[in-house]
C-alpha positions, -999 to +999 in steps of 0.1 A: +594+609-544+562+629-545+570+648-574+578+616-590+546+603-589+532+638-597+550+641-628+538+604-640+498+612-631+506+646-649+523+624-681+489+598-680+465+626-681+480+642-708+485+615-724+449+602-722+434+640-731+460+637-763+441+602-775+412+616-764+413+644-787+435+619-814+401+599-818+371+626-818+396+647-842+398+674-819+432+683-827+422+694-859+396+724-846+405+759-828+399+760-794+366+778-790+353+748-813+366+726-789+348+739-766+312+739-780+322+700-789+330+695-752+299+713-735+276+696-759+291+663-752+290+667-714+255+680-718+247+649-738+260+626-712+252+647-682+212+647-694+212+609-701+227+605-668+193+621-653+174+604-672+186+572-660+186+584-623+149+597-628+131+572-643+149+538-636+133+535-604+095+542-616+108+513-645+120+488-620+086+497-599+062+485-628+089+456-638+082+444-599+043+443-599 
C-alpha cells in the first residue's frame, strides 16, 4: 500500500514540474538553459524573501508610532 501512495506523490510531482515547465516554456530550452532560468528565478524569489523578512519589521515599527 505504501508504494501505492508512492507512486501517486511521484505521478503529482511530475505532473506539477510538467505544467510548470508547460507555462514558463521550459520545455522548449536545453537543459543547462533551464538551469540558469531556475537559479535566477530562485535567486529572484529567495532575495525578495529577505527583503521582506529584513525590513517588514522596521516598517511595521514606524507604521506603530
Amino acid at each position: 500500500m505504501a508504494s501505492t501512495s508512492n507512486k501517486g506523490l511521484s505521478s503529482s510531482i511530475s505532473t506539477l514540474i510538467y505544467k510548470y515547465e508547460v507555462q514558463s516554456v521550459l520545455y522548449m530550452l536545453e537543459p543547462w538553459e533551464k538551469a540558469l532560468f531556475n537559479i535566477i528565478l530562485l535567486s529572484i524569489i529567495a532575495l525578495s524573501a529577505m527583503t521582506v523578512i529584513q525590513y517588514t519589521p522596521l516598517l511595521y515599527s514606524k507604521l506603530t508610532t
